[in-house]
C-alpha positions as YAML, in Angstrom:
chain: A
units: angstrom
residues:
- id: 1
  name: UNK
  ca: [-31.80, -40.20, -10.66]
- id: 2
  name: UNK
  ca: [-30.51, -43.09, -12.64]
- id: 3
  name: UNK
  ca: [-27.28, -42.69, -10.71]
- id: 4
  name: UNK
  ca: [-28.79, -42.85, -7.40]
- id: 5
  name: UNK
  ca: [-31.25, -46.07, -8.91]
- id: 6
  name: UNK
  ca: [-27.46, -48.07, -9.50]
- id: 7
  name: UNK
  ca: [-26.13, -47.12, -5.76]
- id: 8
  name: UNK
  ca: [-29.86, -48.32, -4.96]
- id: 9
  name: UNK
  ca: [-29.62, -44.96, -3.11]
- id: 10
  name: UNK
  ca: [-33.09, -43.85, -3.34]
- id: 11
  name: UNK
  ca: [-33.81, -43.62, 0.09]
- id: 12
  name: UNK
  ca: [-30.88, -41.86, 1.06]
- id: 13
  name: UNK
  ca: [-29.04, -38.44, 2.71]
- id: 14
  name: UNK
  ca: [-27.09, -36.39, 0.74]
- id: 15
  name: UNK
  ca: [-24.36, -34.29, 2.59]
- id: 16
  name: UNK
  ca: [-22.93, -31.69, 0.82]
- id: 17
  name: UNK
  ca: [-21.17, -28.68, 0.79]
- id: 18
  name: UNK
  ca: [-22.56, -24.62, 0.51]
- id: 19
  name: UNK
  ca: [-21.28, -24.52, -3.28]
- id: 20
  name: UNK
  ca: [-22.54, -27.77, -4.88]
- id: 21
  name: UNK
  ca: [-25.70, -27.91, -2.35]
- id: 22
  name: UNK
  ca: [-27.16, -25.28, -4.74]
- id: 23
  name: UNK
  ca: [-26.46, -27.18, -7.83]
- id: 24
  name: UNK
  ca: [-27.37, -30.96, -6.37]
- id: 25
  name: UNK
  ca: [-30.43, -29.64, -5.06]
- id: 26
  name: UNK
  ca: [-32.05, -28.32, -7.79]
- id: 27
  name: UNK
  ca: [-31.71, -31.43, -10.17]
- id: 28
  name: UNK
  ca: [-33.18, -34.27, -7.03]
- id: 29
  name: UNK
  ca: [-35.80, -31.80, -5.09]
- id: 30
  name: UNK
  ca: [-38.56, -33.80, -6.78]
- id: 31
  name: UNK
  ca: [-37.16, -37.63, -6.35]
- id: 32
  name: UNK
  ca: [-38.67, -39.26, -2.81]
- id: 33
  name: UNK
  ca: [-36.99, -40.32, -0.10]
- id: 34
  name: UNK
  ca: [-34.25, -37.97, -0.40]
- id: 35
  name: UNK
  ca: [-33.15, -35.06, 1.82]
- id: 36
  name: UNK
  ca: [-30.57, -32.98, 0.71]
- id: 37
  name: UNK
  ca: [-28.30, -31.07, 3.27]
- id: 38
  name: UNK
  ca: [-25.21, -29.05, 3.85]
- id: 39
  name: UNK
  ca: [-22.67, -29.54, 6.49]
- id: 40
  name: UNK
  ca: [-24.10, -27.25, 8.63]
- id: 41
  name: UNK
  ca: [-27.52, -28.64, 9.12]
- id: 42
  name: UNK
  ca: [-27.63, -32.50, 9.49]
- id: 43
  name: UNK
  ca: [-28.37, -34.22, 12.66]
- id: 44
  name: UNK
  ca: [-27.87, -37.65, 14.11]
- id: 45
  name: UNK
  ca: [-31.97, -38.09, 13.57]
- id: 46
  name: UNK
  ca: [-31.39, -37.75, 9.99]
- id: 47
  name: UNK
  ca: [-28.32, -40.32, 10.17]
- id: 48
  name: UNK
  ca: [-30.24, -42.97, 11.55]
- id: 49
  name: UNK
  ca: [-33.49, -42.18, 9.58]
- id: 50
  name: UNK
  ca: [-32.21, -42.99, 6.12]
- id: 51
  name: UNK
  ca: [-31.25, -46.38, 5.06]
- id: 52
  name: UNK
  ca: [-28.20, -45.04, 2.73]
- id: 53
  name: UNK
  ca: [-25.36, -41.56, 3.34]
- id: 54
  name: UNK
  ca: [-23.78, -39.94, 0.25]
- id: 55
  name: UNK
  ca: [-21.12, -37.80, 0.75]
- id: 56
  name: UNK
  ca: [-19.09, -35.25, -1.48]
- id: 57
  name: UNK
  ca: [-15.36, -35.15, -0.99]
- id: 58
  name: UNK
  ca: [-15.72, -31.46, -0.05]
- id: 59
  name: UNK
  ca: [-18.16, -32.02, 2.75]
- id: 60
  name: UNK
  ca: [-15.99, -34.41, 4.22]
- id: 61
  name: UNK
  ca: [-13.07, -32.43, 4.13]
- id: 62
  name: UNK
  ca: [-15.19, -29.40, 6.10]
- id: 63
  name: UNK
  ca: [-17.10, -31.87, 8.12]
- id: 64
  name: UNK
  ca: [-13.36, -32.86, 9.37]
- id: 65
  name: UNK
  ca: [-12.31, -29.20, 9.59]
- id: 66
  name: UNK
  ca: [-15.11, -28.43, 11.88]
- id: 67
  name: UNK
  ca: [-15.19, -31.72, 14.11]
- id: 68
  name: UNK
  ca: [-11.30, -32.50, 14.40]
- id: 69
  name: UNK
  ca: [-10.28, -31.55, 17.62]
- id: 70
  name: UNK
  ca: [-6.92, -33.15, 17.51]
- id: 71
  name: UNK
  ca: [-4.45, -30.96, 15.76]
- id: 72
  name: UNK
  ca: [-0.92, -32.58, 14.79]
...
């Protein structure tokens, strides 16, 4: 919580990936204003609905697995 109070991230989306989503989620499930999701599940509602995005370096790196559709 403190970290998120210095990012002034309180009201916020948290994107992660299937292995830390389990171990993220249990330590914020009671702060407000926070939803917690995996890759898999977000939407552009919850993009535009929360002031602030936090991202793991994992769940970028699958979010641009699953969305890149230029290969080199």
């Amino acid at each position: 919580f403190a970290f998120l109070k210095k990012l002034n991230a309180t009201k916020s989306l948290i994107v992660l990936d299937k292995k830390s989503k389990q171990n993220i989620y249990r330590s914020t499930k009671n702060i407000p204003n926070l939803k917690i999701t995996d890759t898999n599940h977000f939407s552009s509602y919850d993009l535009l609905k929360y002031k602030k995005l936090l991202l793991t370096v994992s769940s970028i790196k699958e979010i641009e697995k699953k969305y890149s559709w230029y290969k080199k």
